[in-house]
C-alpha positions as CSV (number, residue, x, y, z in Angstrom):
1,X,56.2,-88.8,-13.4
2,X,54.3,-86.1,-15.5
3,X,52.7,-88.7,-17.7
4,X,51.7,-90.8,-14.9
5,X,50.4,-87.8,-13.0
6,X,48.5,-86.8,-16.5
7,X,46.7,-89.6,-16.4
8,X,46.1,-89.9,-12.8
9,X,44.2,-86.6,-13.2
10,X,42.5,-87.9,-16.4
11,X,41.1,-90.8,-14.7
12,X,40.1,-88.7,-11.8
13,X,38.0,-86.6,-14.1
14,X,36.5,-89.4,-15.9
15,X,35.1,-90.7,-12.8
16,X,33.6,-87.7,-11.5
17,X,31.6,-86.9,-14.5
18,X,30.3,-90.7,-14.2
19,X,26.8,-90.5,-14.3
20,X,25.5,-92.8,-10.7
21,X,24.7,-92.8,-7.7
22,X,27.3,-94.8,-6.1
23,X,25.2,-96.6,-3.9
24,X,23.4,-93.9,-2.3
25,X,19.5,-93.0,-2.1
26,X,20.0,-89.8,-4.4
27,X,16.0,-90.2,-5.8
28,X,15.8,-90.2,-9.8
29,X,17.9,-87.9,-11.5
30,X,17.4,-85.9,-14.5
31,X,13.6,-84.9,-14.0
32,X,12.8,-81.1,-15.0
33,X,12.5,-78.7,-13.0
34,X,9.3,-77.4,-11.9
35,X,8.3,-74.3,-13.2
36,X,4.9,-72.8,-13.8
37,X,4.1,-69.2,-14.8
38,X,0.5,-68.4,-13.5
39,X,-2.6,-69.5,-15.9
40,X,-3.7,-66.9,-18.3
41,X,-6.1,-64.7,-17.0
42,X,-6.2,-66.2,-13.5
43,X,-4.9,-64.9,-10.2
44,X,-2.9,-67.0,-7.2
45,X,-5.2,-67.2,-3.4
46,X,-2.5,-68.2,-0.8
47,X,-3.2,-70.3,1.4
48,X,-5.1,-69.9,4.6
49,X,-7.7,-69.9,6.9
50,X,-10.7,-67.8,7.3
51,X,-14.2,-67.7,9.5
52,X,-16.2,-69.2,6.3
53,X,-20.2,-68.3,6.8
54,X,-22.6,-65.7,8.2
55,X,-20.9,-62.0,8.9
56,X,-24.1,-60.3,9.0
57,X,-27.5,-60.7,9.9
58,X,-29.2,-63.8,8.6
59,X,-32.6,-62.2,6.7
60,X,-34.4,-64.6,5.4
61,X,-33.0,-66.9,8.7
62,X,-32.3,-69.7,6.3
63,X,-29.5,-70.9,9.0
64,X,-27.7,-72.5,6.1
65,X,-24.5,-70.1,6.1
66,X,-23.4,-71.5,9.8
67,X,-20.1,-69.6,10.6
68,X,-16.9,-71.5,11.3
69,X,-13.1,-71.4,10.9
70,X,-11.6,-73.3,7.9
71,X,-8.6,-73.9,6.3
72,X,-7.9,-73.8,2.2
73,X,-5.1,-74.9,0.4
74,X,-3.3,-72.6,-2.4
75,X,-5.2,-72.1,-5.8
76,X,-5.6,-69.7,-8.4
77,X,-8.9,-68.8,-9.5
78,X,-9.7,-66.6,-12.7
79,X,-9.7,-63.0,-12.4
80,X,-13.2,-62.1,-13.8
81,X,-16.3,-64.3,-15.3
82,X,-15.7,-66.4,-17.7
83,X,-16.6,-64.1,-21.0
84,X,-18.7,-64.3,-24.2
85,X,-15.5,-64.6,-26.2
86,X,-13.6,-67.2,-23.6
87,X,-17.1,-69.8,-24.7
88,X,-17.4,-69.0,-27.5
89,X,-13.5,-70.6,-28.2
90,X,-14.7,-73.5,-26.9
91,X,-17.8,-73.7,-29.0
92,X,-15.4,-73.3,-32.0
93,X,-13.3,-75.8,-30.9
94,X,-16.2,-78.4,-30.8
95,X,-17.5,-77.2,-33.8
96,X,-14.2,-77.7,-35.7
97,X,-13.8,-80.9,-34.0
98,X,-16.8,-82.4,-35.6
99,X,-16.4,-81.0,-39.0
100,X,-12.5,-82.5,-39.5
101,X,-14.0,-85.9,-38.0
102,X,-16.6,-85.5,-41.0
103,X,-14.1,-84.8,-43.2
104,X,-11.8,-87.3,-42.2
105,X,-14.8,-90.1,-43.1
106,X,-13.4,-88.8,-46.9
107,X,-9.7,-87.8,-46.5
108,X,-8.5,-89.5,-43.4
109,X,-4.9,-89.2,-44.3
110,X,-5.4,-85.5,-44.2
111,X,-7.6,-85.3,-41.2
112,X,-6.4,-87.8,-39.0
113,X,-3.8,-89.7,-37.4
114,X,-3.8,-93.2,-36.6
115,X,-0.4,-93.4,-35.2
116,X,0.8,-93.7,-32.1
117,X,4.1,-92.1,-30.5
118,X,5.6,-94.9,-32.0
119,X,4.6,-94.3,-35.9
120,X,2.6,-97.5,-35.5
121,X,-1.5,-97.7,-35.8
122,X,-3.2,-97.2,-32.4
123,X,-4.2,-100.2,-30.7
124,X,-7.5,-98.8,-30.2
125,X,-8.1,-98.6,-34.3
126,X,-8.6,-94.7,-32.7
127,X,-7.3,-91.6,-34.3
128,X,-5.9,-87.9,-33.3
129,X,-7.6,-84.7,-35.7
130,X,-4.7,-83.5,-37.8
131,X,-5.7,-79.6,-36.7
132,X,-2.6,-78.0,-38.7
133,X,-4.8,-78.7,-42.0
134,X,-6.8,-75.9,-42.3
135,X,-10.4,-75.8,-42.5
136,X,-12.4,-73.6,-44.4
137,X,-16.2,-73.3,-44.3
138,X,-16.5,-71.6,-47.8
139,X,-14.2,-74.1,-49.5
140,X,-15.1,-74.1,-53.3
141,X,-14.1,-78.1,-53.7
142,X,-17.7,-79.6,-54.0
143,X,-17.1,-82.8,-52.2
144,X,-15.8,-80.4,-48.8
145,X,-19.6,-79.2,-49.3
146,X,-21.3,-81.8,-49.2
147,X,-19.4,-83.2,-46.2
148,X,-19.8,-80.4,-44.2
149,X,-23.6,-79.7,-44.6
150,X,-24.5,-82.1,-42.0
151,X,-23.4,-79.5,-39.6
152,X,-26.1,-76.9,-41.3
153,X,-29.5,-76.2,-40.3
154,X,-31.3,-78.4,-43.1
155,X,-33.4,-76.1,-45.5
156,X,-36.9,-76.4,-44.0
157,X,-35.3,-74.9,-40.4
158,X,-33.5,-71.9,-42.0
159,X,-35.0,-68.4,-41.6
160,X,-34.8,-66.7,-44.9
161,X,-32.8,-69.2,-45.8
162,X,-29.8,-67.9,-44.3
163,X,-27.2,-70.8,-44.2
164,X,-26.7,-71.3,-40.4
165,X,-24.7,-73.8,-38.2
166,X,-27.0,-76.5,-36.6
167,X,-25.7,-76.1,-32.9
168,X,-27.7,-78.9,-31.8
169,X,-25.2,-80.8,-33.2
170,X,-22.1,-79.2,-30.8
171,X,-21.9,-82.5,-28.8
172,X,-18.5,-82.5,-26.9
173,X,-17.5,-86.0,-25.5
174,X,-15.5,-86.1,-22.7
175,X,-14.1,-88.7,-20.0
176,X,-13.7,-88.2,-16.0
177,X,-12.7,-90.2,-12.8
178,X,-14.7,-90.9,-10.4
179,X,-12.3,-90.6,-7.4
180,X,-15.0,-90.6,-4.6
181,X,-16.3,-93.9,-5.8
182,X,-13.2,-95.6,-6.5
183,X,-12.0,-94.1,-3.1
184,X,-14.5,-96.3,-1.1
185,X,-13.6,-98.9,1.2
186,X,-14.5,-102.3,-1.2
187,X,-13.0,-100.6,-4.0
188,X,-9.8,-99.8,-2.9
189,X,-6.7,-101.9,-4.2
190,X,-5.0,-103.9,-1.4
191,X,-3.7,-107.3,-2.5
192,X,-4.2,-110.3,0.2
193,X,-1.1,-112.5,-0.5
194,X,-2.8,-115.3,0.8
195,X,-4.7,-117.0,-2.0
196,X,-7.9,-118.5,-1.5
197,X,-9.1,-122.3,-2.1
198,X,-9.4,-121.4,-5.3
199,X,-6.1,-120.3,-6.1
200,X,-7.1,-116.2,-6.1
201,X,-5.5,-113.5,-4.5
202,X,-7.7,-110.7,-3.9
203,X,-6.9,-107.2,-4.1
204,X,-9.3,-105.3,-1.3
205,X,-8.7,-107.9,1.1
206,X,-12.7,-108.3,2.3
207,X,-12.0,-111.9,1.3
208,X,-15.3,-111.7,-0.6
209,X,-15.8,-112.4,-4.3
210,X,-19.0,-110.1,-4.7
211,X,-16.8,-107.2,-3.4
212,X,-13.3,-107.7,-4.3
213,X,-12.0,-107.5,-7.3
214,X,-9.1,-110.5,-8.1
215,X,-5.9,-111.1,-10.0
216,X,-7.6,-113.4,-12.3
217,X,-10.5,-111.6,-13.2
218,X,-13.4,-113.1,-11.5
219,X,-14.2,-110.5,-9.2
220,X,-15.7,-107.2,-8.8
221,X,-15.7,-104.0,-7.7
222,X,-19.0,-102.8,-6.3
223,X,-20.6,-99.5,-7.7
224,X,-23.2,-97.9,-5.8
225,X,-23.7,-101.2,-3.5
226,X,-25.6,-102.8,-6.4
227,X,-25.0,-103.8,-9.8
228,X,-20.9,-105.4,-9.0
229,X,-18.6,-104.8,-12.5
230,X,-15.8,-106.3,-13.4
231,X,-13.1,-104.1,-13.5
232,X,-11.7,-100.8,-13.0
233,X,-13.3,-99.3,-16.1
234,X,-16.4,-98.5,-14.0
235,X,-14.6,-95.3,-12.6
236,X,-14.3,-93.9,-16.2
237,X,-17.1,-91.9,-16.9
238,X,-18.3,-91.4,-20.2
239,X,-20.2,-87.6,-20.8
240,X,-21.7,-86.0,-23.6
241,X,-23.3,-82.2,-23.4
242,X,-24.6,-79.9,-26.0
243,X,-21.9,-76.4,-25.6
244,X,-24.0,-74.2,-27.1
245,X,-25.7,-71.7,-24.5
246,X,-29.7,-71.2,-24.0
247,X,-29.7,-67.9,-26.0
248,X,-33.4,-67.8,-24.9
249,X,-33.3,-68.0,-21.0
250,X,-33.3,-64.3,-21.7
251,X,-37.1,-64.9,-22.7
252,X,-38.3,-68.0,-20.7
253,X,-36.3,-66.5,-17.0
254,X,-38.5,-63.2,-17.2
255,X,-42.7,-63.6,-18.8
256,X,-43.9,-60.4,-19.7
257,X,-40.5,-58.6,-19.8
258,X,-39.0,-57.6,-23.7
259,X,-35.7,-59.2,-23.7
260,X,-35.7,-60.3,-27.4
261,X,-32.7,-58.3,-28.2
262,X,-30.4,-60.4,-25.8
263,X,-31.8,-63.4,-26.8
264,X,-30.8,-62.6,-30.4
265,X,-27.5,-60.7,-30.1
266,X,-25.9,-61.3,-26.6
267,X,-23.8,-64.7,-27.6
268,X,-22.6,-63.6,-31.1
269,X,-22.4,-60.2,-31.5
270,X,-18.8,-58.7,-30.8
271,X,-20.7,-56.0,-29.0
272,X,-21.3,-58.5,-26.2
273,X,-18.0,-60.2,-26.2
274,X,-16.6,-59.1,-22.7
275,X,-19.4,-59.8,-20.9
276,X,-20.1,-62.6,-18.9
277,X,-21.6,-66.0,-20.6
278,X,-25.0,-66.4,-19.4
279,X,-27.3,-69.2,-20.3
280,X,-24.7,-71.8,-19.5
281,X,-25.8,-75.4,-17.3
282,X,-23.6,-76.6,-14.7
283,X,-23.2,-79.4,-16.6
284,X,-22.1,-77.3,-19.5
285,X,-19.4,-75.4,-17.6
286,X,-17.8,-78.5,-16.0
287,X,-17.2,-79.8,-19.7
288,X,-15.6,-76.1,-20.6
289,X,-13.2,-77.0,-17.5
290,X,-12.4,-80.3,-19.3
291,X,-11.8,-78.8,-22.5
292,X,-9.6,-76.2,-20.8
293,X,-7.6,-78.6,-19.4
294,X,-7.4,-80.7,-22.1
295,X,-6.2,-77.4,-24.7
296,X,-3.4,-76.4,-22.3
297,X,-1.8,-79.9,-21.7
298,X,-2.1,-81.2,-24.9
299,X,0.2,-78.0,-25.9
300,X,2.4,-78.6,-22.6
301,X,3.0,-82.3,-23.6
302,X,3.7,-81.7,-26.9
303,X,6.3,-78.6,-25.8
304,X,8.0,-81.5,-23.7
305,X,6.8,-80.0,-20.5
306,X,4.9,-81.7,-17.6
307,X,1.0,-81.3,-17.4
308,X,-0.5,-78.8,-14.7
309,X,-3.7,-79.7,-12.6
310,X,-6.9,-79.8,-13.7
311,X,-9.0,-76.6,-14.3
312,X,-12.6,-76.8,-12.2
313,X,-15.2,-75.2,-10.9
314,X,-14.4,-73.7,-7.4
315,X,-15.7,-75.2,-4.3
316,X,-17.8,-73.0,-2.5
317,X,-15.2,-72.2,0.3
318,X,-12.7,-71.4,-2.4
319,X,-14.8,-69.0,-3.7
320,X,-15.6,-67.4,-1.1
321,X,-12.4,-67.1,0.0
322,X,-11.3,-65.5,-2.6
323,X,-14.3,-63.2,-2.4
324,X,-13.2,-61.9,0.5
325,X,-9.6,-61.2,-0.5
326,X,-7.8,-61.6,2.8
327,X,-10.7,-59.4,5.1
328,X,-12.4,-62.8,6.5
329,X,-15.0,-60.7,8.4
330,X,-16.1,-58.2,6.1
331,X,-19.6,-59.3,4.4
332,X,-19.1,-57.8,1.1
333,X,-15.7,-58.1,-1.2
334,X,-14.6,-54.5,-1.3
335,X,-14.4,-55.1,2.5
336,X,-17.1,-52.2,4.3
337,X,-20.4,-53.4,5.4
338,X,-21.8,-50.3,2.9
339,X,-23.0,-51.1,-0.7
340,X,-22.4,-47.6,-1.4
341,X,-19.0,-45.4,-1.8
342,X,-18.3,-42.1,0.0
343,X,-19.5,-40.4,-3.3
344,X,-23.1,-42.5,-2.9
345,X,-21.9,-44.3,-5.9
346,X,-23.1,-48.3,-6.0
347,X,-20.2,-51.2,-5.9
348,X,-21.6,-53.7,-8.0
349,X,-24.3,-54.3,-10.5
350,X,-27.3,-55.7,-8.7
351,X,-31.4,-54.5,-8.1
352,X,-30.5,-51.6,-6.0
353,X,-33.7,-50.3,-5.6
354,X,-37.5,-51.3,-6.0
355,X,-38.1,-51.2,-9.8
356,X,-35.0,-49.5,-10.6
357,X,-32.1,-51.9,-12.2
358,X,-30.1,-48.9,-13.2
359,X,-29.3,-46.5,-10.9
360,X,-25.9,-48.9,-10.3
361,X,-24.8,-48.4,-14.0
362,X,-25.9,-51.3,-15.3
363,X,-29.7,-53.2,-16.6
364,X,-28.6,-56.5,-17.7
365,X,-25.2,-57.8,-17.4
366,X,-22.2,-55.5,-17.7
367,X,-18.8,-55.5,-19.1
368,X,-16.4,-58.4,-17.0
369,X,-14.2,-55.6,-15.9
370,X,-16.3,-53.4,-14.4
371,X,-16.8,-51.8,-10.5
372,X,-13.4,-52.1,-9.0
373,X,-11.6,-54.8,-7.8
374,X,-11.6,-56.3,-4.2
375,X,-7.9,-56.5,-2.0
376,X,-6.7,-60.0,-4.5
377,X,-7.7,-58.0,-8.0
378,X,-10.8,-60.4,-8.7
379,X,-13.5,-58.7,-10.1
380,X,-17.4,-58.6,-9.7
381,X,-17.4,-61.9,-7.2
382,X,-20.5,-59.4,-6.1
383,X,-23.1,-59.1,-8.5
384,X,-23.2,-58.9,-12.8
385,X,-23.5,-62.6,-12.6
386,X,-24.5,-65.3,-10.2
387,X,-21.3,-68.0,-10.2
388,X,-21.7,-72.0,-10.4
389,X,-19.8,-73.6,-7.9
390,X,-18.6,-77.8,-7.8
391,X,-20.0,-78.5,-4.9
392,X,-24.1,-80.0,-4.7
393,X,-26.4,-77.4,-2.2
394,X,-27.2,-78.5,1.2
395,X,-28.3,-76.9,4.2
396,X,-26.8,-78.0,6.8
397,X,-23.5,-79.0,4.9
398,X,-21.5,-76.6,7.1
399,X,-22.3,-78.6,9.9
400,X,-21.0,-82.0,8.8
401,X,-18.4,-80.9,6.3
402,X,-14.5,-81.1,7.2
403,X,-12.9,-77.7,8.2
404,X,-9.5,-79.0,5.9
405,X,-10.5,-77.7,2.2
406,X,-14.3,-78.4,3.0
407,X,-16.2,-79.7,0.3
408,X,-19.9,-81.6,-0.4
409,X,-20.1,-82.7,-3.5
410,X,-22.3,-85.4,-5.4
411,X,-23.3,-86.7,-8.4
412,X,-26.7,-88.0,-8.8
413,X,-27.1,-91.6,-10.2
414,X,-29.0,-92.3,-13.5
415,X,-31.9,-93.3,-11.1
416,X,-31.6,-89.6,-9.2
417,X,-31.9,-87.5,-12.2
418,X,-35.5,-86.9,-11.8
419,X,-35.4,-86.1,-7.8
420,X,-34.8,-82.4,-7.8
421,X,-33.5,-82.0,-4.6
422,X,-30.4,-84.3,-6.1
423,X,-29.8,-81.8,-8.6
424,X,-29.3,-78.7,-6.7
425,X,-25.9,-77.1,-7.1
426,X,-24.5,-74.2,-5.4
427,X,-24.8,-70.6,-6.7
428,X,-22.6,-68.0,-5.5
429,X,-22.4,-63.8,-6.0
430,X,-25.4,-62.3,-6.6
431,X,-26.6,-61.3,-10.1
432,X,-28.1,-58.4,-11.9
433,X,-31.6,-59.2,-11.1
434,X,-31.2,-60.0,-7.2
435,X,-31.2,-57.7,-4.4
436,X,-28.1,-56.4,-2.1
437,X,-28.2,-59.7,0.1
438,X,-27.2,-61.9,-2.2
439,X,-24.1,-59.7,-2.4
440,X,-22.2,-60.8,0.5
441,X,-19.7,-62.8,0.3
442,X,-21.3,-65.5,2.6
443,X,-24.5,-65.7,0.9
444,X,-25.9,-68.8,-0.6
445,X,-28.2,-70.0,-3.1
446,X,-28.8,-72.7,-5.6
447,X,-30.0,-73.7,-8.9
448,X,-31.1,-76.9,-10.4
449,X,-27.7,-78.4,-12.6
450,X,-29.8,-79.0,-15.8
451,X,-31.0,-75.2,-16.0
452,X,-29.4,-72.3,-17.8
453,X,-30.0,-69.4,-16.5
454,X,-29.8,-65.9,-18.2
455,X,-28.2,-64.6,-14.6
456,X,-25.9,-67.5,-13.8
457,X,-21.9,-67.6,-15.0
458,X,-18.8,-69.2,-13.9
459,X,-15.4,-68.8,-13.3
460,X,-12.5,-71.4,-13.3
461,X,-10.2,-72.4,-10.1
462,X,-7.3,-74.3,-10.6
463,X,-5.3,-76.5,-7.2
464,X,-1.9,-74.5,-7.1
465,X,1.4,-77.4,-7.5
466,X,3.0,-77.4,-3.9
467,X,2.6,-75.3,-0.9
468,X,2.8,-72.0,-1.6
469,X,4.1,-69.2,-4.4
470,X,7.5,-68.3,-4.0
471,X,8.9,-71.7,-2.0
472,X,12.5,-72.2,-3.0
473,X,12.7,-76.0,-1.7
474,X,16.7,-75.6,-2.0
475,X,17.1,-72.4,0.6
476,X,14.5,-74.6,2.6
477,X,16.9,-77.9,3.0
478,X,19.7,-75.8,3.5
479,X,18.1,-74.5,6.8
């Protein structure tokens, strides 16, 4: 009896430890957990809503900043500007990149991987950099050299013949979908399972060959009403920008005005590191948001872990959102309608008076910490620098855009690139040189997204994963 009993239980335990289902819908098991500690240097904006728009009086009576209630979904957004240091990381990284691709021309077993996950050659005949060999600039071996002067000045172009870097050269290549495009209505993937007298079944169901694209192959997916492709590679888009900042918008931004100095120490010099990058295109700081994204996955994947979403340039409603730090009707971030503490001091660095840049503290740009935070901790979303912002400037885009997560965005086509009003991209903030209007939190403006400016920054924002900080999903189903 106790041995039947023995294994009675035995079998009994066996079964319960049974990996299955046993039939039922219990979803697929073993996934990680989710888990994600808040992005370095960035702060969490709960979700909300918020009157978005005009809280004081319209001056220059633009009637662009039309005031309405919106809602915005949880993000986090970085704390301060992106800093001299913060680029200049990504500048390296591209730098690096392109020497070890030069080097691995000579070496490629020791710069380079042509394996996949597998351990067999890529399909692509591509490679992966090898960046655990280290790479040194003043390495004695002769052939190292000669490999890396391509990334030199060549001698006719160096000033006292000091060997310098060639940042012309600091191309970073990057890829993006285009969701908006491939979102459109003869794009979209929805297979007819009726075939046609020819046999095809096609997948956006408009039953016409110059618009649908087909299981065999002979169809198309339309881009811009014009010019039908084949396949779904058309939503891939291939870019390539120069990282390196305009060091001299510090000249060509102000004639007659001695700003030499900045233009030749303000990037480099560790003096400067804290302070906000200036000089930088729109273009320019959507491909750091790449490359950001890019660094932290590629260490996330290869940790085992699951990739976060994308880092970006905030919309406009984001940021001012965050500007605003929970006081929706207050025009400036540190929530008074003053510019000026109780002690007469000034709350951000802007042109306080006529003529006078300094009686704030500050002449240029100042130090990414300074002034005091508003109510969420983010600092100077008032002044120091003006911000780039995703979305494309329009005047009347509060009238037409959706109140869920609004955003007007737009990309001009090769064949828009020279129509300037195309080009325009929101600005956000204020800066050094501009007056206490452009301080509130409401307050728009705009610059062309092929100019550097030596009074235009950024800051990253980053879609939060799920509803809100702090759900616990299993004290939720247990309700």
């Amino acid at each position: 009896m106790k041995k039947f009993l023995f294994f009675g239980l035995l079998a009994l335990t066996i079964s319960a430890c049974k990996q299955g289902d046993n039939g039922e819908l219990v979803g697929v098991q073993g996934r990680e957990p989710w888990f994600f500690a808040d992005p370095y240097g960035m702060l969490y904006c709960p979700l909300g809503s918020f009157h978005m728009g005009q809280s004081d009086q319209d001056i220059p009576f633009a009637f662009n900043q039309k005031a309405r209630m919106v809602s915005v979904q949880s993000f986090y957004m970085d704390q301060t500007e992106i800093s001299n240091n913060e680029y200049r990381q990504f500048v390296y990284w591209v730098r690096d990149s392109i020497a070890r691709e030069l080097l691995g021309n000579q070496d490629a077993d020791k710069w380079w991987n042509s394996k996949d996950e597998y351990g067999e050659d890529r399909a692509d005949g591509g490679h992966n950099l090898i960046w655990e060999t280290p790479l040194d600039y003043h390495d004695q071996d002769l052939d190292v050299r000669a490999t890396l002067d391509d990334l030199y000045l060549p001698q006719q172009e160096r000033f006292y013949n000091q060997k310098q870097f060639d940042t012309r050269k600091f191309n970073f290549t990057y890829y993006r979908i285009d969701l908006k495009k491939a979102a459109r209505k003869t794009n979209r993937f929805k297979q007819n399972m009726t075939p046609d007298e020819q046999g095809r079944m096609f997948l956006n169901g408009t039953g016409h060959p110059a618009a649908d694209s087909t299981k065999d192959g002979l169809g198309y997916y339309m881009i811009d009403n014009k010019s039908p492709k084949k396949d779904r590679s058309v939503f891939i888009v291939k870019d390539i920008i120069n990282v390196y900042p305009d060091t001299l918008a510090w000249v060509h931004d102000f004639t007659y005005s001695f700003n030499e100095p900045m233009t030749n120490n303000y990037f480099w010099h560790p003096a400067y590191d804290e302070y906000p990058v200036v000089g930088v295109t729109w273009k320019q700081a959507r491909a750091f948001c790449v490359w950001r994204t890019q660094y932290l996955n590629s260490y996330l994947a290869g940790m085992g872990h699951a990739i976060v979403n994308d880092f970006r340039l905030p919309t406009e409603t984001e940021w001012e959102y965050g500007a605003r730090g929970g006081l929706s009707l207050s025009p400036y971030p540190w929530g008074g309608p003053y510019i000026r503490n109780a002690r007469g001091c000034f709350l951000g660095n802007f042109k306080p008076m006529r003529g006078s840049y300094t009686d704030d503290g500050g002449l240029h740009t100042v130090h990414i910490f300074s002034y005091s935070p508003n109510e969420w901790g983010f600092y100077n979303m008032a002044g120091n620098v003006s911000e780039w912002t995703s979305n494309a400037f329009e005047e009347g885009a509060y009238d037409f855009a959706h109140d869920l997560n609004p955003d007007m965005s737009y990309d001009p086509t090769e064949d828009e690139k020279y129509q300037s009003v195309r080009q325009r991209k929101v600005i956000r903030g204020g800066s050094w040189k501009d007056v206490g209007f452009f301080l509130q939190c409401s307050s728009r403006s705009y610059e062309y997204q092929d100019t550097a400016k030596c009074y235009i920054g950024f800051r990253c924002a980053m879609t939060y994963l799920g509803r809100a900080k702090g759900d616990d999903v299993t004290a939720q189903a247990g309700q």
